[in-house]
py3Dmol code that shows the C-alpha trace and the ligand (Angstrom):
import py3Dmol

protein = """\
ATOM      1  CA  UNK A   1      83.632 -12.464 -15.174  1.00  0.00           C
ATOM      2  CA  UNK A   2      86.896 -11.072 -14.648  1.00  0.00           C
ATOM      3  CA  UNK A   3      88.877 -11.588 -11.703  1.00  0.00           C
ATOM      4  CA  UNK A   4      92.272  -9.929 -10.247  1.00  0.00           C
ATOM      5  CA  UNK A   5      95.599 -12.182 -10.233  1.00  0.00           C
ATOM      6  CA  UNK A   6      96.821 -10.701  -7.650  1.00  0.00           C
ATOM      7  CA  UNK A   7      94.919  -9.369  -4.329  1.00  0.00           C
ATOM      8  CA  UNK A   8      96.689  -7.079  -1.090  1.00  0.00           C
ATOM      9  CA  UNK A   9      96.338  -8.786   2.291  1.00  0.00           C
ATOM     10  CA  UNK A  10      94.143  -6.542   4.497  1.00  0.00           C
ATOM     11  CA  UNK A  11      95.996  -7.634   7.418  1.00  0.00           C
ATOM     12  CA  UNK A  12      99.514  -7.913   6.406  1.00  0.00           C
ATOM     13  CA  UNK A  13      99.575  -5.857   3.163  1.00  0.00           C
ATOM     14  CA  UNK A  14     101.332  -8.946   1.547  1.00  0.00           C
ATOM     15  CA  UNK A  15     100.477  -9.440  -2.349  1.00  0.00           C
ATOM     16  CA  UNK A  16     100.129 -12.662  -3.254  1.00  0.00           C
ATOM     17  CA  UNK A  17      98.402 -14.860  -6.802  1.00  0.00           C
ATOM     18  CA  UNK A  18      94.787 -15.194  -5.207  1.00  0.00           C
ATOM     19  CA  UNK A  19      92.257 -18.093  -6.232  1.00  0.00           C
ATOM     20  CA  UNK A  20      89.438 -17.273  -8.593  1.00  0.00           C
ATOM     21  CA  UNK A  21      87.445 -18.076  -5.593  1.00  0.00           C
ATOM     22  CA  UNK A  22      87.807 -16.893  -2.280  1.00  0.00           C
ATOM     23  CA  UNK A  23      86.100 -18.949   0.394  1.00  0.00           C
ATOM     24  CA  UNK A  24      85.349 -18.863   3.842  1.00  0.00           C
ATOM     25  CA  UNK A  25      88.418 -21.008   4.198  1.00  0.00           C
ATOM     26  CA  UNK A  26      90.841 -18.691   2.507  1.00  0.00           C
ATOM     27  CA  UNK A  27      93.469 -17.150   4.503  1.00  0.00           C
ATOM     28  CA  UNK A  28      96.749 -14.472   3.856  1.00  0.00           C
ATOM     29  CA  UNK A  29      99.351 -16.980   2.799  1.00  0.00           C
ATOM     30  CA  UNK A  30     101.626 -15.189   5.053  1.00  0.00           C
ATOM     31  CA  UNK A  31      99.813 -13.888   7.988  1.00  0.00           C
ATOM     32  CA  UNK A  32      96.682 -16.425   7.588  1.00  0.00           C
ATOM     33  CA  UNK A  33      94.176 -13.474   8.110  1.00  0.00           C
ATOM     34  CA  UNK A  34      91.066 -14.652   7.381  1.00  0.00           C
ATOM     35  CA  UNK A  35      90.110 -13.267   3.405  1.00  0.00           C
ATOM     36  CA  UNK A  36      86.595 -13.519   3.411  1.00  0.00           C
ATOM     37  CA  UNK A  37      85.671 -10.891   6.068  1.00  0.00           C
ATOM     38  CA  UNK A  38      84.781  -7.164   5.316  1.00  0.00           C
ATOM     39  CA  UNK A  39      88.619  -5.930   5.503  1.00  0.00           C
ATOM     40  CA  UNK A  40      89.248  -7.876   2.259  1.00  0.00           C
ATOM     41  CA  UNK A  41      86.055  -6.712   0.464  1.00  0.00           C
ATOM     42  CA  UNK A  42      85.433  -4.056  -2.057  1.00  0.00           C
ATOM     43  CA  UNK A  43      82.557  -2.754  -0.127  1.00  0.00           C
ATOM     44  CA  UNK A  44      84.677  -1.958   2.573  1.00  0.00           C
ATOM     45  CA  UNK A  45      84.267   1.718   3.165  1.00  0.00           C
ATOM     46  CA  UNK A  46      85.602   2.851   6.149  1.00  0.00           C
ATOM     47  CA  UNK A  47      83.353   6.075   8.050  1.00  0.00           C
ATOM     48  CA  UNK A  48      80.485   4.712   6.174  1.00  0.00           C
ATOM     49  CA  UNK A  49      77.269   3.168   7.916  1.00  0.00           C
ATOM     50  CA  UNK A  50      78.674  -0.188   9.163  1.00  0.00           C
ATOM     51  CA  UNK A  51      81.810   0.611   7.235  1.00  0.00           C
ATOM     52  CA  UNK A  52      80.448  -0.713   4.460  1.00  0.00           C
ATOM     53  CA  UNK A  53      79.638   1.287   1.096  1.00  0.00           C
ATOM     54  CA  UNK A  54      76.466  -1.752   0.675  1.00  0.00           C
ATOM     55  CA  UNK A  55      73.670   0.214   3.032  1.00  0.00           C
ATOM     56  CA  UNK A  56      71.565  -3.233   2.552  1.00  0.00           C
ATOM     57  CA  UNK A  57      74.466  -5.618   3.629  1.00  0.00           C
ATOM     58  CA  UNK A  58      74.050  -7.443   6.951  1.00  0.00           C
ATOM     59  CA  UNK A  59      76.470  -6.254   9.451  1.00  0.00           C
ATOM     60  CA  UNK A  60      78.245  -9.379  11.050  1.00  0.00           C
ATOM     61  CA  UNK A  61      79.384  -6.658  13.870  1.00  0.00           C
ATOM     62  CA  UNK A  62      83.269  -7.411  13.232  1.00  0.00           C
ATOM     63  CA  UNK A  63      85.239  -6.262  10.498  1.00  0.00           C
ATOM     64  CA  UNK A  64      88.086  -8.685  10.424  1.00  0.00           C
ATOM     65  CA  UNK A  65      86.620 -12.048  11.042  1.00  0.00           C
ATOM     66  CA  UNK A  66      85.032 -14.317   8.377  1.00  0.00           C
ATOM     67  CA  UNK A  67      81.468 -13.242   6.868  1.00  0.00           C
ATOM     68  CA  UNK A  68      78.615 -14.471   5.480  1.00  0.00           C
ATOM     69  CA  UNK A  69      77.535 -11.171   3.676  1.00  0.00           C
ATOM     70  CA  UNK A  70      76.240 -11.715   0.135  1.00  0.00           C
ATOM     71  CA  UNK A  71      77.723  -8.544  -1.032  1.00  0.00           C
ATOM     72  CA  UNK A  72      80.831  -9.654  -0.545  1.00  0.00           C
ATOM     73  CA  UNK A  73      83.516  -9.030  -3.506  1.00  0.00           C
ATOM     74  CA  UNK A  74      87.483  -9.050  -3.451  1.00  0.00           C
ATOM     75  CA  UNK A  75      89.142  -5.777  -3.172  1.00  0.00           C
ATOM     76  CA  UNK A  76      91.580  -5.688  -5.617  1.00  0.00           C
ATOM     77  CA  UNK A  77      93.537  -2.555  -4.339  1.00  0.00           C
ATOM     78  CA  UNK A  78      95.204  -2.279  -1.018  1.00  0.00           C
ATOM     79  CA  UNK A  79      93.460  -1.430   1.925  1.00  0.00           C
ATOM     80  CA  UNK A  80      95.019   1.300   4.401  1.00  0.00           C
ATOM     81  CA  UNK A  81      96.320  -0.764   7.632  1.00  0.00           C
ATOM     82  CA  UNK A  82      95.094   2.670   9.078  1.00  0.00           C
ATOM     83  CA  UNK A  83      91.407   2.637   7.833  1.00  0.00           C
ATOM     84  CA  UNK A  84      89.307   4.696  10.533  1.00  0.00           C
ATOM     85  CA  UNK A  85      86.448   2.627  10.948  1.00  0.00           C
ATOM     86  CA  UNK A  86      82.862   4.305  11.510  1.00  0.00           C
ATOM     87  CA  UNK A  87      82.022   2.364  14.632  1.00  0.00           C
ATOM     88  CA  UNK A  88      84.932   3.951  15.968  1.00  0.00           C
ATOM     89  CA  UNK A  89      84.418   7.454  14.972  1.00  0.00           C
ATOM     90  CA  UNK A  90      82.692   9.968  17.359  1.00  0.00           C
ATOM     91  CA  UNK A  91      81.640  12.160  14.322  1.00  0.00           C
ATOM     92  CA  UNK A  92      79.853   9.341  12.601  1.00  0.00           C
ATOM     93  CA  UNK A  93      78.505   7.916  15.863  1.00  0.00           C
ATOM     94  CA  UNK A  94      77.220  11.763  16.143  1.00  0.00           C
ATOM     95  CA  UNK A  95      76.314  11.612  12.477  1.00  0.00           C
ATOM     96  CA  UNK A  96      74.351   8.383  13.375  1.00  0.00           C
ATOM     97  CA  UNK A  97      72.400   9.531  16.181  1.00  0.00           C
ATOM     98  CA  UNK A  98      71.675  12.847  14.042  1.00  0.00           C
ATOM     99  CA  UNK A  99      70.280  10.811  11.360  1.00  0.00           C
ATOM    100  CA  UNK A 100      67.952   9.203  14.065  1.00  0.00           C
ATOM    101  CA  UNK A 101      65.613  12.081  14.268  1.00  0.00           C
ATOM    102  CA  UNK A 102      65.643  13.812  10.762  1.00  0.00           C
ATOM    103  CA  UNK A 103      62.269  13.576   9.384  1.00  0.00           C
TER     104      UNK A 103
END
"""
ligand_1 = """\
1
ZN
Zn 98.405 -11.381 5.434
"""
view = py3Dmol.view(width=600, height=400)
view.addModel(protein, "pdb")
view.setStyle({"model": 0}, {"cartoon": {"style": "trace"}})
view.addModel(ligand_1, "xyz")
view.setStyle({"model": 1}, {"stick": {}})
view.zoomTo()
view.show()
C-alpha cells in the first residue's frame, strides 16, 4: 500500500519525511505532539459524532493524546489548527440530543 512522504503536524503544522509506520511512539519532530492520536488521523472530522468521520470507532474521549483506535490512518493533508470540534459545538451537542429521540 501506498504511503505519503511527507505528513503536516496537527499540532505545529510543521511538514516533515514521516515513517512508513506511525506508532504510538511517534511524535512531531519539532513540537513532539503525539502522531498517533485522532488530530493526526484521516478520520478526523471535526462537527462529526465524536469528531470522527468512523461512526464505529471507539472514542478515547480526547482528541490530541495517543489512541488505540483501529481506524486509525495518517492524514496526509493539513489539518486546520482551528478545527471546531463537535464536543465543543452547541449545535451538534443540540444535534445530538435531537437525534436521541427520533424514532
Ligand atoms: Zn509538531
Amino acid at each position: 500500500m501506498a504511503y505519503a512522504t511527507y505528513m503536516y503536524c496537527w499540532s505545529c503544522k510543521h511538514k516533515f519525511m514521516r515513517d512508513e509506520k506511525i506508532t504510538r511512539q511517534s511524535e512531531c519532530p519539532k513540537c513532539m505532539a503525539p502522531l498517533r492520536c485522532c488530530r493526526q488521523c484521516r478520520h478526523f472530522s471535526p462537527g462529526s459524532y465524536n469528531d470522527c468521520d468512523e461512526s464505529e470507532a471507539d472514542y478515547s474521549g480526547e482528541n490530541e493524546a495517543v489512541n488505540f483506535c483501529s481506524y486509525w490512518q495518517p492524514a496526509n493533508a493539513p489539518i486546520p489548527a482551528n478545527a471546531k470540534l463537535g464536543r465543543n459545538s452547541k449545535d451538534s451537542a443540540k444535534k445530538r440530543w435531537d437525534d436521541l429521540f427520533k424514532n
